[in-house]
One Martini backbone bead per residue (centre of mass of N, CA, C, O) as a GRO file, in nm:
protein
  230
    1UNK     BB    1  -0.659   1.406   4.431
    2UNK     BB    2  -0.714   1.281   4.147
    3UNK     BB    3  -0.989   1.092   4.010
    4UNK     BB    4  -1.035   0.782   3.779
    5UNK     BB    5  -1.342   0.585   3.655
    6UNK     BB    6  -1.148   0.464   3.425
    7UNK     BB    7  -1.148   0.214   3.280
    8UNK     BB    8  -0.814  -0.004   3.205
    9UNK     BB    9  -0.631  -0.149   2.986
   10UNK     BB   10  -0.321  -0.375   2.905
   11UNK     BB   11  -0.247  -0.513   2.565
   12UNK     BB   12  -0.035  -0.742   2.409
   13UNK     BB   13   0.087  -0.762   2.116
   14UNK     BB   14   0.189  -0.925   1.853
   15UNK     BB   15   0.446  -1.061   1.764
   16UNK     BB   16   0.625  -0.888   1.468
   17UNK     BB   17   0.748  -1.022   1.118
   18UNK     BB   18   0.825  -0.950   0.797
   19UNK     BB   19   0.839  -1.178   0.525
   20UNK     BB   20   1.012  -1.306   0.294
   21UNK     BB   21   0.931  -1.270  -0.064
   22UNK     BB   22   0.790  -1.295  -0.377
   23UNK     BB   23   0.839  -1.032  -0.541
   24UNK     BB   24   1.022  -0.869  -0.350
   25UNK     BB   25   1.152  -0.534  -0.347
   26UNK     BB   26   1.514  -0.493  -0.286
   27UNK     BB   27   1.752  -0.248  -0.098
   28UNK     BB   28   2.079  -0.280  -0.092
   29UNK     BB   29   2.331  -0.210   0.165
   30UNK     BB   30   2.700  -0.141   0.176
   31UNK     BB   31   2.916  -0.106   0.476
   32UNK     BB   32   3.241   0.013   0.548
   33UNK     BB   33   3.566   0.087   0.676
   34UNK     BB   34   3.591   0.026   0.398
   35UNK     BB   35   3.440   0.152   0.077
   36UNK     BB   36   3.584   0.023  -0.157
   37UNK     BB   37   3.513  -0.257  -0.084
   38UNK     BB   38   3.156  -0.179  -0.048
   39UNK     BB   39   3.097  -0.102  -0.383
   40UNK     BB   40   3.051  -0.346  -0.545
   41UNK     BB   41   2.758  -0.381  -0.352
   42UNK     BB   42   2.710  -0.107  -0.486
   43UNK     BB   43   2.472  -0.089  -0.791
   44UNK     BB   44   2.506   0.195  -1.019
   45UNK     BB   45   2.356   0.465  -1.148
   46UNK     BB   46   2.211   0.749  -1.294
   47UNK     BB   47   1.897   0.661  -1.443
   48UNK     BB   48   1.623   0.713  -1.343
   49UNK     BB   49   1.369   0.487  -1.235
   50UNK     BB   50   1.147   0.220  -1.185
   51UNK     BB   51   1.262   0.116  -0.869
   52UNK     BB   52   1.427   0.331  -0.786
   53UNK     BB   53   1.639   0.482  -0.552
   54UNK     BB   54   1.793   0.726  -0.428
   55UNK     BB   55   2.096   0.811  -0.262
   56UNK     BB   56   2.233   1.137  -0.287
   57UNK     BB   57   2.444   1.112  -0.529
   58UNK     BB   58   2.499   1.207  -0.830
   59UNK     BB   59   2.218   1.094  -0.907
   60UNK     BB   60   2.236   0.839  -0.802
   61UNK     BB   61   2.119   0.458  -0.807
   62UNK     BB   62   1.967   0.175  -0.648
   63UNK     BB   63   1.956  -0.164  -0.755
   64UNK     BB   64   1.735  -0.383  -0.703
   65UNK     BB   65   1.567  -0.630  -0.583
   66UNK     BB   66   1.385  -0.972  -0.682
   67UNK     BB   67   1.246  -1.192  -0.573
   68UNK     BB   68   1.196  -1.518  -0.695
   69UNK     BB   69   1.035  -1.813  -0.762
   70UNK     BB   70   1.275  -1.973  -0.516
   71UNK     BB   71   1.355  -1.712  -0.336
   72UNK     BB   72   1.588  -1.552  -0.504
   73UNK     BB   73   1.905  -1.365  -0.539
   74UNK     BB   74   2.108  -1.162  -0.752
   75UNK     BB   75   2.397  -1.087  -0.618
   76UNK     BB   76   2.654  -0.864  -0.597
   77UNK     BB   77   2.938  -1.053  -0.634
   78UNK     BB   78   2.789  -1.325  -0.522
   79UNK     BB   79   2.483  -1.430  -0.589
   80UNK     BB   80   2.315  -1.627  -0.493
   81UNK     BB   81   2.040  -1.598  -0.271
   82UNK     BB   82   1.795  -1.696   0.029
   83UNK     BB   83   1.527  -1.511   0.151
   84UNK     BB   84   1.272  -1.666   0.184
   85UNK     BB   85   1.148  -1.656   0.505
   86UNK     BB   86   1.268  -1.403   0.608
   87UNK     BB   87   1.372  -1.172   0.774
   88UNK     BB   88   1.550  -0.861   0.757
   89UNK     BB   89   1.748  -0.925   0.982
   90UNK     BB   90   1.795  -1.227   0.863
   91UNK     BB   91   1.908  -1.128   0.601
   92UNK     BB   92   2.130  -0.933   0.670
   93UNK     BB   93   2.286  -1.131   0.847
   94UNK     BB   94   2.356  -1.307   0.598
   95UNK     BB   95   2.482  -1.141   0.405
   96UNK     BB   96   2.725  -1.062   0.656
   97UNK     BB   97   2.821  -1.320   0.648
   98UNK     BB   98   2.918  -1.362   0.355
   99UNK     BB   99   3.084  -1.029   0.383
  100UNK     BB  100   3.320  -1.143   0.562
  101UNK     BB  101   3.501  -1.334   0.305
  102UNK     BB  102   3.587  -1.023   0.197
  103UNK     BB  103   3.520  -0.830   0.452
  104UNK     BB  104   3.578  -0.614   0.649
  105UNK     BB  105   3.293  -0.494   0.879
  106UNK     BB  106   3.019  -0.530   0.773
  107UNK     BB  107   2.716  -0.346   0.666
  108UNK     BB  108   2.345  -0.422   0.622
  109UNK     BB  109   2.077  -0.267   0.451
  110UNK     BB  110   1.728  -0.357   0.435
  111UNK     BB  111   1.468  -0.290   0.176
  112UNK     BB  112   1.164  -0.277   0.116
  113UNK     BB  113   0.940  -0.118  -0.147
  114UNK     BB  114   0.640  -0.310  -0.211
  115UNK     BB  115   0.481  -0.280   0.037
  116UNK     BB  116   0.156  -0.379   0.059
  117UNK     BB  117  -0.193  -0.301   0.056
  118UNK     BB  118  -0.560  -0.359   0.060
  119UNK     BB  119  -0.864  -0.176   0.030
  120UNK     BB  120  -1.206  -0.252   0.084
  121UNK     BB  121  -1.501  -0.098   0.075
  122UNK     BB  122  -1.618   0.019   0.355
  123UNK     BB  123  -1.424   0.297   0.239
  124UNK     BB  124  -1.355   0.621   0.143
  125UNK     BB  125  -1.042   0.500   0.018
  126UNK     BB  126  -1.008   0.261  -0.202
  127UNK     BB  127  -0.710   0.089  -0.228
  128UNK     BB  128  -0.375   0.094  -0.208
  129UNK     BB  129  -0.129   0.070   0.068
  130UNK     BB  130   0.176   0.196   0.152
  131UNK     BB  131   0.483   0.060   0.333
  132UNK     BB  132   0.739   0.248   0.454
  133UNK     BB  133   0.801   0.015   0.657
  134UNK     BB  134   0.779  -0.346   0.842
  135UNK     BB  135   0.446  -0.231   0.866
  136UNK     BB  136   0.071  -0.275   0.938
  137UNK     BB  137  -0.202  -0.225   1.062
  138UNK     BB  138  -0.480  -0.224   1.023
  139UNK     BB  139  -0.575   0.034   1.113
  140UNK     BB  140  -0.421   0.170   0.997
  141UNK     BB  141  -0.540   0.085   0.706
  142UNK     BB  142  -0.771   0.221   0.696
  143UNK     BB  143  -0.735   0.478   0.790
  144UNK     BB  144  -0.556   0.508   0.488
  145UNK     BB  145  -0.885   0.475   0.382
  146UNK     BB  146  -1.094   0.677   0.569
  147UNK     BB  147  -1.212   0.505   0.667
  148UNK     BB  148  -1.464   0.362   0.760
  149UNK     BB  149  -1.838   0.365   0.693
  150UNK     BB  150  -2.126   0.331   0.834
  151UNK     BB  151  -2.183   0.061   0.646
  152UNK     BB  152  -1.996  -0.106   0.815
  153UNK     BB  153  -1.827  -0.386   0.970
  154UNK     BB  154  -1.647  -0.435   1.221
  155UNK     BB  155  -1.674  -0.765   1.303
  156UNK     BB  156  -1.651  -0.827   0.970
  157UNK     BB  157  -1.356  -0.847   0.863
  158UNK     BB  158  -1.141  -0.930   0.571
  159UNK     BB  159  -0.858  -1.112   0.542
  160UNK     BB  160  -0.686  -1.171   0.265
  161UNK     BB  161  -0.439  -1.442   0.231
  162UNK     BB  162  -0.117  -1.512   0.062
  163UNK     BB  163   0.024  -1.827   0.184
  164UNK     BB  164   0.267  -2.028  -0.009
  165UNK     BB  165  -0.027  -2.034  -0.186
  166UNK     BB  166  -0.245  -2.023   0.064
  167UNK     BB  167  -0.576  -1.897   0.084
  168UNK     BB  168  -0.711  -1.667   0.288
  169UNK     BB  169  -1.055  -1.650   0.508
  170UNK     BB  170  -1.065  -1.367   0.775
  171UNK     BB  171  -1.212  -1.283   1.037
  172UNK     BB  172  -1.244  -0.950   1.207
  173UNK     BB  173  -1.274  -0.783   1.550
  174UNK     BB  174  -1.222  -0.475   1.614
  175UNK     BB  175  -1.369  -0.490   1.912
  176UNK     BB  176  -1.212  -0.654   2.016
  177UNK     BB  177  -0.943  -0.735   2.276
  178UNK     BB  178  -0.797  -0.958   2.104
  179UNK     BB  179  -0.730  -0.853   1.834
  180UNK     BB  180  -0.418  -0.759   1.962
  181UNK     BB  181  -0.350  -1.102   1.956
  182UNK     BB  182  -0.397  -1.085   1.671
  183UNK     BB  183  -0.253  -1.168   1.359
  184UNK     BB  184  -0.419  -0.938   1.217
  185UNK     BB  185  -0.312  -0.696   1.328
  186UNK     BB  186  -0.081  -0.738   1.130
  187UNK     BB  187   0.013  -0.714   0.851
  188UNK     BB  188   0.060  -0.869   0.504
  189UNK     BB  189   0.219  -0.886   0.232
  190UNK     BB  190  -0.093  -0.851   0.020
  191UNK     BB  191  -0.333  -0.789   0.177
  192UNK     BB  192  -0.676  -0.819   0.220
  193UNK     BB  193  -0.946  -0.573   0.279
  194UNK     BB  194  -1.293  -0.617   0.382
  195UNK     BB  195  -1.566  -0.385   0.416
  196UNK     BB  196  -1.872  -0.498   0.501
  197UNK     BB  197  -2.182  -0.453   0.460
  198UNK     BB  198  -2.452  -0.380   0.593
  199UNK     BB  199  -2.791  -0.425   0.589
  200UNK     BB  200  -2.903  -0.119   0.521
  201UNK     BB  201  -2.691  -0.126   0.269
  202UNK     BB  202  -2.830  -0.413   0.136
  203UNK     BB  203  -3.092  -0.279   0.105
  204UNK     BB  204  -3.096  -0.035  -0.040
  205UNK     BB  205  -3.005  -0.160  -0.257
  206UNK     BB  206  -3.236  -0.322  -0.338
  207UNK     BB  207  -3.451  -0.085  -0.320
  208UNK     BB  208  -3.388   0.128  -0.491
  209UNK     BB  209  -3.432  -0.001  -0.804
  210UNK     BB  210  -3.725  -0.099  -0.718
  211UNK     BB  211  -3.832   0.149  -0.686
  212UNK     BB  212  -3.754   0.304  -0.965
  213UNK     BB  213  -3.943   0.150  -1.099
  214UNK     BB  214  -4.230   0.188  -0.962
  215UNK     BB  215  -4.197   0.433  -1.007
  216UNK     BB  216  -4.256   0.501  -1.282
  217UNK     BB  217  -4.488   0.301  -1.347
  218UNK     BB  218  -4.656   0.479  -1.212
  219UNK     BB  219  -4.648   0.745  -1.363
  220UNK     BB  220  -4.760   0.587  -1.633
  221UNK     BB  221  -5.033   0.540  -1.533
  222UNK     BB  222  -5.135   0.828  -1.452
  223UNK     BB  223  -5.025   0.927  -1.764
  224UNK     BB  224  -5.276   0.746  -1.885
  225UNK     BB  225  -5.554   0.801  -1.730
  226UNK     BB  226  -5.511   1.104  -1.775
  227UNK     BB  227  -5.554   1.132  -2.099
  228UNK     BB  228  -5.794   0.968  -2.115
  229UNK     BB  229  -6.019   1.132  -1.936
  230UNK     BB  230  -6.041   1.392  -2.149
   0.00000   0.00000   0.00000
């Protein structure tokens, strides 16, 4: 029987579930029993534009919905509705319970399609990172930012969050076991992460432009020196 010496540990991250916000840009399907009556919910057009999903007939595509700032979208054939503060299944959940007083047998599917965040600083690729699905973890954002650079400070990452209106900045090490049970663990939309320079990198910078100013003034004491006693 084969024997191995590495310590293993299995920590459950925390539980997580994307929220919806104003500015969230939404896809609304609905499908029924009767497909006539759940297409007034599923208004489409011909001509694709930005911000707008092919549906995948007839080059038809489904128009977005935009959480407004009250929080509410205007739903097809509904009117307002209140998504903001909803998870994805409740926000589902709600629209297929008001679609019940109408059809039978609604099925609603929603989907975030501007989900994003943003990674800047020590990292190969800084930039906007697009969130395909309804979540995404820090480190998953590094990855596709290129992975930190040498120079990158794991232990001191900075996470800035704009929830409710209220702006946080929140320190995240990612060498930590407890890291994976930290609400930090899974991005929200438009958190912003920044992975501070360590020392060598802030020292060099420092040194780099006035070292280049010292030569240089070397350099011209030398080239007068050189002239005068000829």
């Amino acid at each position: 029987m084969n024997e191995s010496n590495a310590d293993s540990e299995t920590i459950n991250a925390v539980n997580y579930a994307n929220v919806l916000q104003p500015d969230d840009n939404l896809v609304i399907t609905v499908t029924a029993d009767e497909p006539e009556l759940a297409a007034p919910f599923n208004l489409m057009y011909l001509n694709i534009q930005t911000n707008q999903i092919n549906s995948g007939a007839n080059n038809e595509v489904l128009i977005s919905y935009l959480i407004d700032s009250n929080g509410e979208i205007d739903f097809a054939g509904i009117g307002k509705i209140k998504l903001a503060g909803l998870t994805r299944i409740e926000a589902e959940e709600k629209i297929r319970k008001i679609l019940e007083q109408q059809i039978n047998n609604p099925s609603v599917n929603l989907r975030v399609i501007n989900f994003k965040v943003s990674v800047i600083g020590e990292v190969n690729r800084p930039g906007p990172v697009s969130v395909v699905g309804d979540r995404i973890t820090l480190l998953e954002a590094l990855s596709t930012a290129g992975d930190m650079t040498i120079y990158g400070k794991r232990k001191e990452i900075l996470v800035i969050r704009d929830k409710d209106g209220i702006v946080s900045l929140n320190t995240v090490d990612i060498t930590s076991p407890d890291f994976i049970k930290s609400e930090f663990f899974y991005l929200d939309h438009n958190d912003v992460v920044y992975v501070k320079p360590n020392k060598t990198k802030v020292n060099s910078s420092i040194i780099g432009p006035n070292l280049t100013v010292g030569i240089s003034a070397l350099s011209l004491i030398v080239t007068i020196i050189a002239l005068s006693t000829r």
